[in-house]
N, C-alpha and C positions, 0 to 999 in steps of 0.2 A: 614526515612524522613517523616516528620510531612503531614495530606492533605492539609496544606497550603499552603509549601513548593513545594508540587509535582502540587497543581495548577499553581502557579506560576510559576515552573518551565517550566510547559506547556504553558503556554503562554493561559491561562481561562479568569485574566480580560479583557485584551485586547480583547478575541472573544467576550464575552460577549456584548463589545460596539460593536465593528463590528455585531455583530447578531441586535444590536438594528439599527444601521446604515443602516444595508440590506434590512430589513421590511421595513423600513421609505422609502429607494431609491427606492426598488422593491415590496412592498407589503408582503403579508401574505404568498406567494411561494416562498419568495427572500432565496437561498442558504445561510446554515449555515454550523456553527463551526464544526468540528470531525463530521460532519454529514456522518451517512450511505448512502452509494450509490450504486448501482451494474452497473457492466461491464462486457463484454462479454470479456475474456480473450485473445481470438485471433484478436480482434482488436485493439490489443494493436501490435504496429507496431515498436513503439520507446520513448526509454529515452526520459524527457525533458533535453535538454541540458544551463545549467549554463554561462551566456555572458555578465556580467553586464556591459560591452564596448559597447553591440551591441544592451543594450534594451532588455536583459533578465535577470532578477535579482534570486537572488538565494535562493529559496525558501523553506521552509521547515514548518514542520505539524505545526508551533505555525501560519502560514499564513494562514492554513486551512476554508473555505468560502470566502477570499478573492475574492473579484470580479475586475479583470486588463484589462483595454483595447490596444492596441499597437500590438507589433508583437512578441511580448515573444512567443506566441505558435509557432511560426514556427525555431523556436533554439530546434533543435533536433539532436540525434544521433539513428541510428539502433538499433532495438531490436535483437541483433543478437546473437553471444555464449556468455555465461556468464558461470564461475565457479558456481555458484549454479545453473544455470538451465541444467550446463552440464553433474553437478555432480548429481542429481536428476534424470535426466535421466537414467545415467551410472548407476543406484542401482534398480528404479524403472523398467525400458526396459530392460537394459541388464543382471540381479542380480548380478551386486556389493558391497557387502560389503560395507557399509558406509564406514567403518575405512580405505576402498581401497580407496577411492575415493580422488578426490584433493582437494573437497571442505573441508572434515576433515582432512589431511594432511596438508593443510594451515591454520587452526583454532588451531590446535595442535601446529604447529611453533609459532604464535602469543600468545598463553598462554604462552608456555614457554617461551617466550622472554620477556611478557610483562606483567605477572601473571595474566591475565584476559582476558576476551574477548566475547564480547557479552553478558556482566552479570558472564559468567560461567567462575570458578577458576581452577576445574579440570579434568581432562581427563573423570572422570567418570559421569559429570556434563555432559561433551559434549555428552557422550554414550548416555544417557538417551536424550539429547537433541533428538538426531536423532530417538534412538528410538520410540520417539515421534510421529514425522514427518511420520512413519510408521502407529501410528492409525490411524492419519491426514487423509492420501492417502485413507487408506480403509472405515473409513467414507464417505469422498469424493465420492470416486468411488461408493460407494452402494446407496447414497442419492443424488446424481448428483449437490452435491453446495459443498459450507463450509459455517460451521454459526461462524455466526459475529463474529470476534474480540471481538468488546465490549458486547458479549453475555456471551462469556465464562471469559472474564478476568476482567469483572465489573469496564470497562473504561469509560470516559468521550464519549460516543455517540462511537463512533469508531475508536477514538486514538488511536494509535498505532497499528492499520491495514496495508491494503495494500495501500497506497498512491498512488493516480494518481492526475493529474491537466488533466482540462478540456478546451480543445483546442474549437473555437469559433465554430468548424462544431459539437464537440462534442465529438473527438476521444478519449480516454484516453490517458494519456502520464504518465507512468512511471516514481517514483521520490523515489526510495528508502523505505525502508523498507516494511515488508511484502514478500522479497521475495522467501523463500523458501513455500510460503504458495503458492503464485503464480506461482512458479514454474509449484507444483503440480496439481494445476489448470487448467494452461496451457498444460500440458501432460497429463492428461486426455479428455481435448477438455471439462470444461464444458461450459454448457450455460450462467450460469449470476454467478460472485460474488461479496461478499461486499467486500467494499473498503474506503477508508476513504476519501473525498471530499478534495482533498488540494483548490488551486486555480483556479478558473473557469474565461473564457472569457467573457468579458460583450458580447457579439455578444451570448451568448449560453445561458445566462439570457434571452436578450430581445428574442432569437428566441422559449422561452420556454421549450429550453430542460431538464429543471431541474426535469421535470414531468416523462419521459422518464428514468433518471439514477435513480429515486427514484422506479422504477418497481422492482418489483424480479421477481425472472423467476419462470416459470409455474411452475417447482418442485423443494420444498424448505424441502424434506426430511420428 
């Protein structure tokens, strides 16, 4: 796919005017596009929940900077088990086997049923995937963060990170992808990581917290 294409496909001109939009509304701090932001991973409580009957529309990374006022933020569901975060536990806490675990036993049914998945064609794509996830952790664990997404993968600002939207007191909320990086995050206990800025509350502009989720934490490896 061409970079024209893959801007496009991101959904770029559009933030583009959105980023010019946000300055003009909010100034020279006003929340951007695929912007990096850090979060404290245990306050992260719960998914945003999808409701576009109830006034919560259904968002995703081409929304990224979006500024929404209303009551979207409070359409949530529990951060509670999840196969990747339960599967990551199961290997990391208890040593399991990735290939034991459900999380790759259901990634394996899906390749074969559907010849792909998640980018990866075949089982030995998935091996290396995980094995992956293995440096991940022990980075992590030794340098107390993860660095950026768009550090390592020479993405547009922090596309294709971990995705949160930014609820009006500031919480983060959980919206897909990134998440066996947040997993490991999360089961570490660190203090701050990056994250890719989806949609923030107008109440979290005007209260200035955009200053706050732009911190990184005292130790950044």
């Amino acid at each position: 796919m061409s970079t024209l294409k893959q801007a496009i496909g991101a959904g770029v001109p559009v933030k583009v005017v959105r980023d010019v939009v946000n300055r003009w509304r909010f100034g020279p701090d006003a929340p951007q596009s695929d912007e990096l932001i850090w979060i404290r991973p245990r306050d992260v409580t719960d998914f945003y929940r999808s409701d576009p009957g109830n006034g919560a529309p259904r968002f995703r990374r081409r929304h990224s900077g979006m500024v929404a006022g209303g009551n979207w933020d409070k359409s949530r569901k529990p951060f509670g088990s999840q196969i990747k975060l339960d599967s990551i536990r199961d290997h990391f806490e208890r040593g399991v086997p990735w290939q034991q675990t459900d999380i790759f036993g259901w990634m394996l049914k899906r390749l074969e049923k559907e010849g792909s998945v998640d980018g990866f064609t075949s089982r030995e794509e998935l091996i290396a995937r995980y094995e992956g996830l293995d440096r991940i952790y022990e980075e992590a664990r030794r340098t107390g963060t993860l660095r950026p997404h768009g550090s390592v993968n020479q993405t547009r600002g922090e596309h294709g990170g971990i995705l949160v939207h930014i609820a009006r007191d500031g919480t983060p909320l959980r919206d897909g992808g990134g998440m066996h990086r947040f997993a490991i995050a999360y089961i570490l206990g660190l203090e701050k990581i990056p994250a890719q800025l989806g949609v923030i509350h107008a109440d979290a502009v005007a209260a200035g917290l955009m200053s706050e989720l732009r911190t990184p934490p005292t130790r950044t490896g």
